[in-house]
N, C-alpha and C positions, 0 to 999 in steps of 0.2 A: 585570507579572506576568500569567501565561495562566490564565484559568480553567482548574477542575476539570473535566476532561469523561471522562464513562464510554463504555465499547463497549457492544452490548449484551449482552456474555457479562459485564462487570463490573460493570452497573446490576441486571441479575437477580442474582446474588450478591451485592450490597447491601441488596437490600430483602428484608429476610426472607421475606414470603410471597410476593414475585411469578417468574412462572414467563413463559417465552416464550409462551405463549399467551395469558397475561393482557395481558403486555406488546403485541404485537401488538394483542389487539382496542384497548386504548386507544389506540394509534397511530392503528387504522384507523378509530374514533371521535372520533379528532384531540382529543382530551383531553391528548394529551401530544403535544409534533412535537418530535423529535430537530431538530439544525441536522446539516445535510449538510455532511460534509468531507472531503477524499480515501481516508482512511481507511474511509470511510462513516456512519453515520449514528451521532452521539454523543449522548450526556445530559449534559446539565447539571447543576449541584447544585440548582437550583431545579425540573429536571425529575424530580431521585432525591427530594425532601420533596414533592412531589405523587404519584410514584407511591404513596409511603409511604401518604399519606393514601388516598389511591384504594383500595387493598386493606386498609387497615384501614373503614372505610366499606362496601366491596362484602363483608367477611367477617361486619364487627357487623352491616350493614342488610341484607344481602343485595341490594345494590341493581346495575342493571344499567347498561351502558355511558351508556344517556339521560339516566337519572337522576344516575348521578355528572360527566356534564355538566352538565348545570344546578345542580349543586352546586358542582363548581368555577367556573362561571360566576360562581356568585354570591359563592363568597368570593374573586374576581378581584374583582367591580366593589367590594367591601368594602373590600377593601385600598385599590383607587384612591381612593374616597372618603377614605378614610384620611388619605392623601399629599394628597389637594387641602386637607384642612383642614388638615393639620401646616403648609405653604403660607400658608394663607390667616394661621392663626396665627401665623407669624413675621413676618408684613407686618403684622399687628395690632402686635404685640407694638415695630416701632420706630417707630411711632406716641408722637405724646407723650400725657401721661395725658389731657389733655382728648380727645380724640382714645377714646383705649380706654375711656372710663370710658362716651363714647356707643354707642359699638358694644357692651357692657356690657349698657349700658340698654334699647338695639333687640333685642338678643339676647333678655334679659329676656320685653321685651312680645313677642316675634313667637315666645316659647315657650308662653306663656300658651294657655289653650284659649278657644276659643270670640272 
């Protein structure tokens, strides 16, 4: 099955506030990078729920191309973390109990402050 992919005349009519100029500057602040295809340049569904957030963000904060990069920077490396713990957790989890009760326990002390 092919992914969803937009043109740019049908990722601008999806996302309710964004407009070809919007769309461009985050291109050319590489906040968003179409994949190149004969057609030319498409979106993806994961690139229409960033535009989404992108201009709701630049309309509530008022925030600029820098700024809503470093925001999506940061809920990029969020997610990764995310996915390296869901990971780490499944490989806990066929562990036998002796096994997770210590990882458990290390978890525990190495939460603890001080």
């Amino acid at each position: 099955m092919s992914a969803v992919q937009y043109s740019e005349t049908q990722i601008v009519a999806a996302v309710a506030s964004l407009t070809r100029a919007k769309l461009s500057a985050f291109v050319a602040a590489e906040i968003v990078t179409p994949v190149q295809t004969e057609a030319g340049p498409a979106y993806r569904q994961i690139d229409r729920v960033r535009l989404e957030l992108l201009c709701e963000l630049s309309e509530q904060f008022d925030l600029d191309e820098d700024a809503l990069g470093v925001i999506i920077s940061l809920i990029d490396q969020l997610h990764g973390v995310r996915r390296d713990l869901r990971v780490v957790l499944a490989a806990v989890e066929k562990e036998d109990e002796a096994v997770r009760r210590r990882v458990a326990r290390a978890l525990i002390e190495t939460a603890r402050p001080g």
